[in-house]
C-alpha positions in Angstrom: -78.9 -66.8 -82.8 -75.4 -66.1 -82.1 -74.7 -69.1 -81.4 -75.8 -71.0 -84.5 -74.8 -68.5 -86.8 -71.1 -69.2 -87.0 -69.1 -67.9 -89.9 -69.0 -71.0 -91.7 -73.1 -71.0 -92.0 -72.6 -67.3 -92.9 -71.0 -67.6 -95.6 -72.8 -70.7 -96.9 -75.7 -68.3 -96.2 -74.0 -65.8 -98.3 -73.5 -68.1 -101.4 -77.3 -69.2 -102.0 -78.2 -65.7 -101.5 -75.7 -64.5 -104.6 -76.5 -67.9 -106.4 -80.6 -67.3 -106.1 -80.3 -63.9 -107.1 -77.8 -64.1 -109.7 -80.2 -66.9 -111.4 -83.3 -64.2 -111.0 -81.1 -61.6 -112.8 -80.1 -64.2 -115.1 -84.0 -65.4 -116.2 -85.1 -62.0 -115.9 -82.9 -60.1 -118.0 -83.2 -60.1 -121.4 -80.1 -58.8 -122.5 -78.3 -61.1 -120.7 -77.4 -63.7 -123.2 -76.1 -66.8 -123.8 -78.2 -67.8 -120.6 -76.8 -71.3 -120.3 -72.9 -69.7 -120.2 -74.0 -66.8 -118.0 -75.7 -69.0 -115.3 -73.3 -71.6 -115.5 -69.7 -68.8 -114.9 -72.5 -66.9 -111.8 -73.1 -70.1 -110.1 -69.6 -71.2 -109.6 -68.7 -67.6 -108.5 -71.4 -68.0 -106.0 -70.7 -71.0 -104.7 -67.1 -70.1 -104.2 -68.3 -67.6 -101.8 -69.4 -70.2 -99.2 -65.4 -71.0 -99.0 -64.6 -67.1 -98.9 -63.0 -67.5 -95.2 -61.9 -71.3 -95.2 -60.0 -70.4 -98.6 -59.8 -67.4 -100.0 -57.3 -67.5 -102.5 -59.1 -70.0 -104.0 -62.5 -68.4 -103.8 -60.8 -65.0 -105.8 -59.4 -67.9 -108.3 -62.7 -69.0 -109.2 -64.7 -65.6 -109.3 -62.0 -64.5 -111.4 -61.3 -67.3 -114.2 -66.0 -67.3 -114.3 -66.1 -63.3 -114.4 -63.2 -63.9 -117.0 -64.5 -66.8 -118.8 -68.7 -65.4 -118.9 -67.1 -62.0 -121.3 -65.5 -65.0 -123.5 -69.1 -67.0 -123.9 -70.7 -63.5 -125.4 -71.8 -62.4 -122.0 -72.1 -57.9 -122.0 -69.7 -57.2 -119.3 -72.5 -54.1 -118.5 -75.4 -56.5 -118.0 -75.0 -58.9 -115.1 -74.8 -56.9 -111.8 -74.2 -60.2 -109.5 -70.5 -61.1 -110.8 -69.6 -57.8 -109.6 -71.0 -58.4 -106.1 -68.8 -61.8 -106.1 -65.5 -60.2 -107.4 -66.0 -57.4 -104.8 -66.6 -59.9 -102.2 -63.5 -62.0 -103.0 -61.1 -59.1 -103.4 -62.3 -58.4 -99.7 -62.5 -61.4 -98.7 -58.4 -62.4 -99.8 -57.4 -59.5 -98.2 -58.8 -59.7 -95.1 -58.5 -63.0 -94.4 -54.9 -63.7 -95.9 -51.5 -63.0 -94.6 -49.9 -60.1 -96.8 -48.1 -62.9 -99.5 -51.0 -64.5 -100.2 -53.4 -61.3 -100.7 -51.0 -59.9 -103.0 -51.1 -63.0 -105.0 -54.7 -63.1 -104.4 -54.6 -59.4 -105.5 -52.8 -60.2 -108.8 -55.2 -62.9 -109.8 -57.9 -60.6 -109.4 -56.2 -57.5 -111.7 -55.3 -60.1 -114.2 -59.3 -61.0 -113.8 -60.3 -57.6 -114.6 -58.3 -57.5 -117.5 -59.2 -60.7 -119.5 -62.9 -59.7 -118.6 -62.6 -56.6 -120.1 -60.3 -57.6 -123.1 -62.6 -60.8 -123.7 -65.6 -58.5 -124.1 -63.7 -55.9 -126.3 -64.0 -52.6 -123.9 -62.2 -50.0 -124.0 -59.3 -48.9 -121.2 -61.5 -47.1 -119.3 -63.8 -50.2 -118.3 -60.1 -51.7 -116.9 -59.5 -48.2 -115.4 -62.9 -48.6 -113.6 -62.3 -52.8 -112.3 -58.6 -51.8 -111.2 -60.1 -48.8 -108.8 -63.0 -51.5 -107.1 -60.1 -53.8 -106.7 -58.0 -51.7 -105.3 -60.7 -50.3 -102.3 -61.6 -53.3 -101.7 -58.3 -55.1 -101.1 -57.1 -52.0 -98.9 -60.4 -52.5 -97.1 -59.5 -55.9 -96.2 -55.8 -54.9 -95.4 -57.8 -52.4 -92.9 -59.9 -55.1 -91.2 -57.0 -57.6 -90.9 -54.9 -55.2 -88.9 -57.4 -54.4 -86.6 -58.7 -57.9 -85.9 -54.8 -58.8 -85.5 -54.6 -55.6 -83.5 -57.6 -56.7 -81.0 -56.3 -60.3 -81.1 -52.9 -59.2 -79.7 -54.5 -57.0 -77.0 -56.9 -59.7 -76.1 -54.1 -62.4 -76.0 -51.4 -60.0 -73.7 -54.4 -59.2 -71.8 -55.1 -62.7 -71.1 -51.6 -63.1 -70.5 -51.2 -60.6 -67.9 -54.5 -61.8 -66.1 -52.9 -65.5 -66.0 -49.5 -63.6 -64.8 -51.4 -61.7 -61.9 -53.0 -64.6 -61.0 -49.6 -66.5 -60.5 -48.1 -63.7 -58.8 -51.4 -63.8 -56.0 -51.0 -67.7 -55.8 -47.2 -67.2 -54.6 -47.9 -64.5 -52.6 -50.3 -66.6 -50.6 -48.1 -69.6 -50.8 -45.3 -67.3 -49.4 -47.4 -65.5 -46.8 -48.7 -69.7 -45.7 -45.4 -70.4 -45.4 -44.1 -67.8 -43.1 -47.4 -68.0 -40.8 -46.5 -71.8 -40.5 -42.8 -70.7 -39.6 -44.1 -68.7 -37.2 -47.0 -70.8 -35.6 -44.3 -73.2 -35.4 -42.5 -70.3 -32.8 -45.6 -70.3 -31.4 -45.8 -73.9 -30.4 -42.2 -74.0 -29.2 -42.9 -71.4 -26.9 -45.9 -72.8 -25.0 -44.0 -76.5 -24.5 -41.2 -74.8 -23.0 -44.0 -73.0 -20.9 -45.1 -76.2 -20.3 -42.0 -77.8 -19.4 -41.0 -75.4 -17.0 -44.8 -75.6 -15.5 -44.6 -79.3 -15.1 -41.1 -78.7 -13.4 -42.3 -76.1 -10.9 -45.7 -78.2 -10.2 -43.4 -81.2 -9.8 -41.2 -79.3 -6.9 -44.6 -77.9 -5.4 -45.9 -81.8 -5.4 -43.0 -82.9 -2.5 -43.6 -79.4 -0.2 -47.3 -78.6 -0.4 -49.7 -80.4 -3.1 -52.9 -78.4 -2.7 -50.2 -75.4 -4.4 -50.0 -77.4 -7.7 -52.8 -77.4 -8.7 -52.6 -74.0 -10.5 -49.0 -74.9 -12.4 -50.7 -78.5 -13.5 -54.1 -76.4 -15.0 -51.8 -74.0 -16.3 -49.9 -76.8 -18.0 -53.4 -77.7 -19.1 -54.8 -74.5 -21.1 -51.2 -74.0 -22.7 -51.3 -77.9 -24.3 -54.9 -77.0 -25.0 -53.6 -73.7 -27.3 -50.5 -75.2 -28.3 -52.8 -78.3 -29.7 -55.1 -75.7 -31.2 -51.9 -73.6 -32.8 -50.4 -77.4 -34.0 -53.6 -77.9 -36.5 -53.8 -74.6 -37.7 -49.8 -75.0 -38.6 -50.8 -78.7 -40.2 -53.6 -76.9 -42.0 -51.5 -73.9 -43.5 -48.2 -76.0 -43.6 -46.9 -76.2 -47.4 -43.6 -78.7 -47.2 -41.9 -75.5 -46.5 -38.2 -76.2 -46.2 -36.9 -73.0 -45.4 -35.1 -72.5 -42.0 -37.2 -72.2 -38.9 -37.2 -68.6 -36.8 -36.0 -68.6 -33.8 -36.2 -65.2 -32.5 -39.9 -64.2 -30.4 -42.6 -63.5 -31.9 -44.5 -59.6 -31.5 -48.1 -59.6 -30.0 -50.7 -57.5 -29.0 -48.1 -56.0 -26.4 -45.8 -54.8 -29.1 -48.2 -52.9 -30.9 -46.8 -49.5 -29.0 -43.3 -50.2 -30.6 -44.9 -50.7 -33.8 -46.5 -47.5 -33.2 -43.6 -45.2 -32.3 -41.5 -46.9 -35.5 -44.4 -45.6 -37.7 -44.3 -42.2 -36.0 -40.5 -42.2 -37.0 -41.1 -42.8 -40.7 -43.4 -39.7 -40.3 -46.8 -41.0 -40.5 -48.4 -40.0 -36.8 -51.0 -43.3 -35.4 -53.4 -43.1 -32.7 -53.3 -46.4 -30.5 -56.9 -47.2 -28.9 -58.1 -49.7 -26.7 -62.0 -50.4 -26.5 -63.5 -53.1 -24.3 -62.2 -55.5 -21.5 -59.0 -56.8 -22.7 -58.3 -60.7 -22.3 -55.5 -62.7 -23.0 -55.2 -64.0 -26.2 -53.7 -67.1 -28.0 -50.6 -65.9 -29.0 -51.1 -67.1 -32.6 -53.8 -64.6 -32.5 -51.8 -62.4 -31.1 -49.2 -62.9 -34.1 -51.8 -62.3 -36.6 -53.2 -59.1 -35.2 -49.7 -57.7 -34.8 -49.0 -58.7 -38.8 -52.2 -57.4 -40.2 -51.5 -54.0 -38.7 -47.8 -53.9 -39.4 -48.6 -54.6 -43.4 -51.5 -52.2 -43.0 -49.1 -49.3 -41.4 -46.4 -50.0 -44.0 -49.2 -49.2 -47.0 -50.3 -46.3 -45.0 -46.1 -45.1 -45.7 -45.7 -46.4 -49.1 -49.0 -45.3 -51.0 -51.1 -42.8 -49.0 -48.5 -39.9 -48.8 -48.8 -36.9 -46.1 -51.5 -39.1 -44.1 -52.4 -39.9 -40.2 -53.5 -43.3 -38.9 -55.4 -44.4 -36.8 -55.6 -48.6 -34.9 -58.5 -49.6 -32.7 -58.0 -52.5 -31.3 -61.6 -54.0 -30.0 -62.6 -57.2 -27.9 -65.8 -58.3 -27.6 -67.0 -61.8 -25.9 -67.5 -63.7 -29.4 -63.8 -61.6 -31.2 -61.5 -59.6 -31.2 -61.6 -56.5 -33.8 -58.4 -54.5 -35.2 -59.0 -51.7 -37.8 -56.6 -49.4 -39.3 -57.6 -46.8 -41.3 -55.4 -43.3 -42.6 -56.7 -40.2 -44.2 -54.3 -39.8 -47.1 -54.7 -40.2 -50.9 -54.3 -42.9 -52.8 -53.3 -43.1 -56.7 -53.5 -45.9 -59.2 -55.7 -48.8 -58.1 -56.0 -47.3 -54.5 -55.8 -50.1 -52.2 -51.7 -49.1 -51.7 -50.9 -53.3 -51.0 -48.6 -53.5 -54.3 -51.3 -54.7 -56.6 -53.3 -57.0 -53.9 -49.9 -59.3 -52.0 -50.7 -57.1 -49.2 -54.3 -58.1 -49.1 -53.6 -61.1 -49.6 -51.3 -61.7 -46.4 -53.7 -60.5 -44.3 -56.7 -62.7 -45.9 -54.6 -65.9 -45.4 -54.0 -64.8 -41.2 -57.8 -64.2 -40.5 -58.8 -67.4 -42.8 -56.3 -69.6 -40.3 -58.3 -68.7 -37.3 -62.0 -68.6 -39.6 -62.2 -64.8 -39.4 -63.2 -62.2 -41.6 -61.0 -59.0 -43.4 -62.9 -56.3 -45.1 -60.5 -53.3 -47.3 -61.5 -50.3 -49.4 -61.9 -46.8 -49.7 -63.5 -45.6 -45.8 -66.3 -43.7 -45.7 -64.4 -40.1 -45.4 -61.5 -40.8 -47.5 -58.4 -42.5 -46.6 -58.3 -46.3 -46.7 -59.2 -48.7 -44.1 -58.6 -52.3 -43.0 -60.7 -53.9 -40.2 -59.9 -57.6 -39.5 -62.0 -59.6 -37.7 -61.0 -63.0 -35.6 -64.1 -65.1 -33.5 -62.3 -65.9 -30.0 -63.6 -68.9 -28.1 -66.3 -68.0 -25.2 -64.8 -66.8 -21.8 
């Protein structure tokens, strides 16, 4: 119903309504006389209506010359209730829907309106007294409904505004965070074919002494190309033409995790570090991601959950590997303490490399809590 009923088919609505019951009152009353000139000044007032939005100023023009123009044809001024339905309608009507120049001119035509009416039909002043006080409520009833429908348009507009902005600042965010993963996948790879270089080398020197021996270099040659290979598409897949100058320095793992730990006991905030099930090696891009997730996830712990401990358990399983880092401390504003969701997103773009999972929020006794979840390849 919504739908169909636009303002435009309102106000057409509108008009036949005041031009069918403006001829009623018209036939019906007596005392309203001529008929012809009465009908003919209410009909064009009504139709005007159906333009009430589209033009206003020109709708209170034409109410006002045929509410002026019926008192001149003989028309009582007291008789015909419709015309004043129309003139209240399009003193609203300029006001609300005009900037402030043009509903004071629309104002003005109306007041001079009201005072040929009155004068054409011979009143006295207090019949002008009365037309000037409608006029004036309903023009500063319009005034009152065009600064709040500006009002809610602004708010809507900067609210849209700020939701495009956020949604920019997220996309760069992610864009930055793929772009340093790829820097350091790429640290990664250069790592394991210089593992591989110097595996080849040794198996190469084993090969002339004692060849059953190298075996084990050439298979270890084998599962690092296999991981480096593995590491190589996940960089092609989160690679962004990227420019900016490769690392060179190590990357942290798993095996940093205790210096991580004993920095974030420095900044005040004590962690627990726990271990649960049979560890394995890991691909150290793995490796990288873990270490990241729970550095971002300590750091938020310091900035936004105040006088807090924290807690890391770090879980393998035969299908994943499981880190989660939660804190008991209290959280203001929107509570998730990543710097309005660049954190979050970070750690989202690491799991999603490797097809994993991260779920954040509130834990279940307080605090906050981060639990990231990456599938490993069977034994």
């Amino acid at each position: 119903m919504k739908a169909w009923l636009t303002p435009r088919r309102a106000d057409a609505l509108l008009a036949a309504a005041v031009a069918a019951l403006s001829l009623l009152e018209v036939v019906l009353v007596e005392a309203i006389t001529p008929k012809p000139g009465a009908l003919a000044c209410e009909l064009a007032a009504a139709i005007a209506l159906a333009w009430r939005r589209r033009a206003p100023l020109a709708t209170a023009c034409v109410v006002g010359a045929a509410m002026a123009l019926e008192t001149v044809v003989g028309v009582p001024i007291q008789e015909p209730a419709m015309p004043l339905f129309a003139y209240i309608v399009a003193t609203y009507s300029v006001a609300a829907h005009c900037a402030l120049p043009r509903a004071l001119a629309g104002l003005a035509v109306i007041v001079a309106a009201t005072g040929a009416a009155v004068g054409g039909a011979g009143e006295d002043v207090d019949n002008v007294i009365f037309g000037l006080v409608w006029a004036a409520l309903c023009w500063t009833a319009g005034r009152v409904v065009r600064g709040r429908t500006d009002t809610a348009r602004s708010l809507a507009d900067r609210a849209a505004r700020l939701e495009a902005e956020r949604a920019e600042q997220v996309e760069r965010a992610a864009a930055a965070e793929r772009g340093r993963i790829a820097r350091e996948l790429h640290d990664v790879i250069s790592h394991s074919v210089s593992v591989m270089v110097v595996q080849a080398g040794a198996a190469e020197e084993i090969l002339r002494r004692d060849p059953e021996r190298a075996v084990a270099p050439l298979r270890a040659v084998q599962d690092t190309g296999r991981e480096a290979l593995a590491e190589l598409g996940r960089l092609l897949g989160v690679l962004r033409g990227d420019a900016a100058e490769l690392g060179l320095a190590p990357q942290p793992g798993i095996g940093d995790l205790g210096d991580l730990v004993a920095q974030s006991e420095r900044a005040g905030v004590p962690v627990e570090l726990r271990v649960e099930g049979p560890e394995r090696p890991l691909p150290r891009g793995v490796e990288l991601s873990l270490y990241r997730i729970v550095q971002e996830a300590l750091t938020n712990t310091r900035k936004h959950a105040g006088p807090a401990r924290a807690a890391i358990v770090l879980r393998y399983d035969d299908a994943a590997v499981v880190a989660e880092i939660s804190d008991d401390g209290h959280r203001n504003g929107n509570g998730n303490g990543n710097g309005g969701g660049h954190g979050l997103v970070g750690m989202r773009e690491r799991v999603a490399v490797y097809g994993g999972t991260l779920d954040a929020g509130p834990g279940p006794h307080g605090g906050y809590a981060v639990r990231a979840r990456i599938p490993l390849a069977p034994r």
